[in-house]
C-alpha positions, 0 to 999 in steps of 0.5 A: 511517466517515463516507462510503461507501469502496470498495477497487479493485485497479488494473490497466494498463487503468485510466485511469492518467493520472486515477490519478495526477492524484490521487495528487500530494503536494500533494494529501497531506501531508507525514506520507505522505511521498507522491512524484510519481505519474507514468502511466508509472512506474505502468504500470511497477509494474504490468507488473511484478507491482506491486499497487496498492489504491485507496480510493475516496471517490465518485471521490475517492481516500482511501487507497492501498496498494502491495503485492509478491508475494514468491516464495522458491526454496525455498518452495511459497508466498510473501510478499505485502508492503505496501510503502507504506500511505497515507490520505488526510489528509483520511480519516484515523482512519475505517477507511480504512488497516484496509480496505487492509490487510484487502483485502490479506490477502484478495488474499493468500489468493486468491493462496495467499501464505502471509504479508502482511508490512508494517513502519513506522519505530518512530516512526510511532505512527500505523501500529504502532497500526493494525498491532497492532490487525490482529493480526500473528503476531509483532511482530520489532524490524527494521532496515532498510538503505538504499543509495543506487546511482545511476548517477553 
């Protein structure tokens, strides 16, 4: 890793608005398929239980990994999963996304989850690689259903 990287866990009293500014897809690329990061919302995630890991390049936000705890009724433990992984285009292939997710299992552990889940599209070469090279458990093909339930 060319510049010293360091992982922070946000909180609501984190200057959110400074957060946001930097974490705009202009800033990023179309491959991170980044949305518009708005205070509000991100207070929103983050009252709610939402995780939210950044990288940090001095004050320069490299890499950023949004995560759920994942509690189940019939389980003493739950799942914490990475729902979103993203470096910045500009820091990519320098271990940035491998010290995201590695902070994740570490936040799992403090949690006493008893899994981290990620998944990715079959086509992002880029993600299956980094994942595989963690070491996961298993490797289970997925399909993933979306629906659209906006209000009319």
């Amino acid at each position: 890793m060319q510049n010293e990287v360091a992982i922070r866990r946000i909180s609501i009293k984190d200057d959110l608005d400074a957060i946001c500014a930097q974490m705009q897809p202009e800033f990023w690329d179309e491959v991170n398929d980044m949305g518009s990061y708005e205070p509000e919302r991100l207070k929103y995630f983050l009252d709610r239980g939402g995780i939210l890991l950044v990288a940090y390049s001095g004050e320069k936000i490299v890499g950023v990994a949004l995560c759920y705890d994942m509690p189940h009724p019939d389980a003493t433990s739950y799942t914490l999963y990475v729902h979103e992984l993203d470096t910045h285009p500009d820091f990519r292939r320098q271990g940035i996304a491998s010290l995201l997710m590695n902070e994740s299992f570490k936040l799992g552990k403090e949690r006493g989850v008893s899994e981290v889940w990620v998944s990715t599209e079959t086509t992002n070469d880029p993600a299956n690689a980094l994942y595989k090279k963690l070491g996961p458990d298993e490797i289970e093909p997925s399909i993933t259903y979306s629906y659209n339930i906006k209000a009319s």
